[in-house]
C-alpha positions, -999 to 999 in steps of 0.1 A, spaced: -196 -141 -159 -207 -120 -131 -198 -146 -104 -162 -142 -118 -163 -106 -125 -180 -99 -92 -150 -109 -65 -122 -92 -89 -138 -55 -90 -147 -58 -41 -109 -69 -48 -97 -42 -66 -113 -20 -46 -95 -30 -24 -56 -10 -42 59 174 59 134 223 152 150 194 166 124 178 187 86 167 177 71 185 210 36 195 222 32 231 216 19 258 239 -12 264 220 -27 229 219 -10 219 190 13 190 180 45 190 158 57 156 138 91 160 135 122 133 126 150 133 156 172 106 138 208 102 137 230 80 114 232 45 130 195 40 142 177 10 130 144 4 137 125 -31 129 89 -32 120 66 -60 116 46 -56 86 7 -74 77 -16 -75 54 -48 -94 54 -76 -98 31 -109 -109 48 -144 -111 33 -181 -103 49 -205 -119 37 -237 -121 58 -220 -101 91 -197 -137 88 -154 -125 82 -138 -150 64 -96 -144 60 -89 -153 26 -54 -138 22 -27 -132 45 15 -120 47 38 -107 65 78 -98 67 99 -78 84 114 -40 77 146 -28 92 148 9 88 184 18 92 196 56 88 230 61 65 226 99 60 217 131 84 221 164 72 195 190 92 191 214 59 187 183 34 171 156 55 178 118 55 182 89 40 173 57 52 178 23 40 154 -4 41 158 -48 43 126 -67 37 131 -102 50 116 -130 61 81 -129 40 54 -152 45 23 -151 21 -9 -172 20 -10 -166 -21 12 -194 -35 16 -178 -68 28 -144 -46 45 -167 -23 60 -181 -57 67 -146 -77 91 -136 -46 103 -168 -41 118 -166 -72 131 -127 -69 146 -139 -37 165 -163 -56 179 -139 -84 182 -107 -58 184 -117 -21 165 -99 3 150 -67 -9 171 -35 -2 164 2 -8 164 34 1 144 67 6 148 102 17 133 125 35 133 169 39 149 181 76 114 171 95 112 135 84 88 143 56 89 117 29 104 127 -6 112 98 -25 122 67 -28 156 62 -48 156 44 -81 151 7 -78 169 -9 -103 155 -34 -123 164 -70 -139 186 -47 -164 201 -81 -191 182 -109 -167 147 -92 -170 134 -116 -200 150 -145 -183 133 -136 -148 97 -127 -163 96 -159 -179 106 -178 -145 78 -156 -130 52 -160 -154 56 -201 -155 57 -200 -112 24 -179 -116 4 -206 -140 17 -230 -122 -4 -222 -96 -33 -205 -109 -60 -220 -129 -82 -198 -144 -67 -205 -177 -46 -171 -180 -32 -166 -215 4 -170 -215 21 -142 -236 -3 -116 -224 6 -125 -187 43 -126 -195 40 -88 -211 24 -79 -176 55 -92 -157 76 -73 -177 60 -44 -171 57 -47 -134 95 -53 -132 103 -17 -150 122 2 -126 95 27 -120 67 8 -120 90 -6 -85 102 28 -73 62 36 -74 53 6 -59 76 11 -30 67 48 -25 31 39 -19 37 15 6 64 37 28 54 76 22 23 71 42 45 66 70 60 100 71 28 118 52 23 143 84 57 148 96 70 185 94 31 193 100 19 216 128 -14 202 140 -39 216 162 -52 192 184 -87 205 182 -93 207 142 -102 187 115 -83 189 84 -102 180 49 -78 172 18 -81 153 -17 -63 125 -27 -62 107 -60 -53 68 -57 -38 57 -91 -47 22 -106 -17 0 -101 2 -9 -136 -20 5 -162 -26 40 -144 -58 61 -138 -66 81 -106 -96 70 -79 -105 105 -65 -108 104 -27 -122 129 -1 -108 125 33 -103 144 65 -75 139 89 -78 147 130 -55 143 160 -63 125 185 -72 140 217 -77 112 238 -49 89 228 -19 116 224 2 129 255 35 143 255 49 104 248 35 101 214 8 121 194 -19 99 177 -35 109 140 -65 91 124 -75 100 87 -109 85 71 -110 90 30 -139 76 6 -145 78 -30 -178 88 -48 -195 57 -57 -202 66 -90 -163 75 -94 -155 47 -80 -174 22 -105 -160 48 -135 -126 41 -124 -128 5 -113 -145 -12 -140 -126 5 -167 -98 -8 -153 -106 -45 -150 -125 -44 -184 -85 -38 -194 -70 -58 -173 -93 -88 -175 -91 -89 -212 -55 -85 -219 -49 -116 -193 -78 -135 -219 -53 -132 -246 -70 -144 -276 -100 -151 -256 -107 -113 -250 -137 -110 -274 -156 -139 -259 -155 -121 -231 -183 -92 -220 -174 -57 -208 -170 -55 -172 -184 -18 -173 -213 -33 -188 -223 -60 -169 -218 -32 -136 -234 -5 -148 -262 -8 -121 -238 -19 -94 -232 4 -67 -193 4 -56 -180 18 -25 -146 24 -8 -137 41 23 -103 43 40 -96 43 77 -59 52 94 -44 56 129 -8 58 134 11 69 169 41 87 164 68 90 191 70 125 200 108 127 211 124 110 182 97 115 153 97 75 148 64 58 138 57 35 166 25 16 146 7 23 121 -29 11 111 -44 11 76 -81 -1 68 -99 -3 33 -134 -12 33 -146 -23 3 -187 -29 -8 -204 -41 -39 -238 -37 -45 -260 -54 -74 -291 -68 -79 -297 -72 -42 -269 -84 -35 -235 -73 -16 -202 -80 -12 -182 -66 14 -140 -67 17 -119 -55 37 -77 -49 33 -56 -43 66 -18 -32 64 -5 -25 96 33 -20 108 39 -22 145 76 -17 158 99 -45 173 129 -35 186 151 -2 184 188 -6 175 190 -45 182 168 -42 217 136 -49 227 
């Protein structure tokens, strides 16, 4: 069991005036200069790749587009911007599969968040979910997904998954994470010769739980000028924690997916409770300075498992890098 156990916790581990301006005092404002109108297309990636003797092998990939498109300006009450996801490509075929099949039933995806008067991320809106067609749709996704998987997933106990992840909040959440990062240092003041420590918490996707993180966040003296202002973050979790957190979660997870096999099954925590689990996160995003518009942004999560003299190493990129502005190059 551990050579199936073993790749599923490494991939777990895995989951704030009217121009931004340099300041005076060597410091740095991110601040949104956006008017109704402005669309912005990003190119969004995300690739798995393992290590395994200093050797990087890809083993997932995809990628779609993002047009950011603001409806709403109001300078006491923010913005609101509307986002289009089109044109995904994944490597996974039952991902490739699971939004095949949403594209069917919903067309692109299409939603919206807001942000406070500097461009500092609030919420996303509501996403709505299936409503009357959700059994119908979680039974056309659960059938795509065992049609292409074959580790012998138990059918019911996956179908009660898909329902779940197809709750309206469980996709408002889902959303959030993936576009608040974005915006998480707009409205700041930053001097550009401090470090900045914080704490994060990292909650388990579906079934909950927090992943404590330490991290410290820095401007970057070399790359920012007054075009665009540069910020790089680094996080990591106590190893300990992280093994807590992580195994607890796939014991769940791994035996509610047996079904009726569950009890022939041993407890994940068990069989890693000498493993040594680490994760540390890596960041760098450039901002541009006169309109508050994230020109790319870069997100690493190294990911190592360590047991019995053995390790596994993983690592998940997510990067978005702008296209065009308003239709242009």
């Amino acid at each position: 069991m551990k050579k199936v156990f073993f790749p599923l916790v490494v991939l777990l581990a895995g989951l704030l005036p009217a121009f931004a301006q340099m300041m005076p005092d060597s410091s740095v404002q991110v601040v949104a200069y956006w008017n109704v109108g402005d669309k912005y297309l990003y190119q969004v990636e995300n690739i798995k790749s393992n290590i395994v003797h200093g050797d990087t092998t890809v083993v997932e990939k995809s990628a779609e587009l993002l047009e950011f498109e603001v409806v709403s300006a109001d300078e006491e009450k923010g913005y609101r911007v509307k986002v289009t996801s089109r044109d995904s490509q994944m490597s996974d075929p039952a991902k490739a599969a699971v939004k095949e099949k949403m594209i069917e039933r919903f067309g692109n995806d299409v939603y919206f968040f807001e942000t406070g008067p500097y461009g500092e991320f609030l919420r996303i809106l509501p996403v709505e979910g299936p409503d009357g067609q959700s059994d119908a749709l979680s039974e056309e996704i659960t059938d795509a997904i065992l049609q292409q998987d074959t580790t012998g997933l138990d059918r019911n106990a996956l179908l009660q998954m898909v329902r779940q992840m197809l709750q309206s909040e469980v996709l408002t959440a889902s959303l959030a994470g993936e576009i608040s990062p974005l915006f998480a240092y707009h409205g700041s003041r930053l001097s550009l010769k401090d470090e900045y420590t914080f704490e994060d918490a990292v909650p388990m996707p579906i079934t909950g739980g927090m992943l404590k993180m330490n991290g410290r966040f820095w401007v970057s003296q070399q790359w920012t000028d007054a075009y665009s202002v540069v910020i790089q973050m680094y996080k990591e979790a106590d190893p300990e924690d992280a093994k807590r957190v992580i195994t607890s979660f796939l014991d769940g997870m791994v035996k509610s997916l047996a079904g009726k096999n569950a009890t022939d099954i041993p407890s994940v925590e068990e069989v890693y409770k000498d493993a040594r689990i680490e994760i540390e996160d890596f960041m760098l995003e450039e901002v541009h300075l006169d309109t508050g518009w994230p020109l790319e942004w870069h997100f690493t999560r190294r990911s190592q498992v360590e047991m019995e003299g053995k390790s596994q190493n993983q690592l998940m990129r997510r990067s978005f890098t702008m296209l065009f502005v308003d239709g242009q190059e």
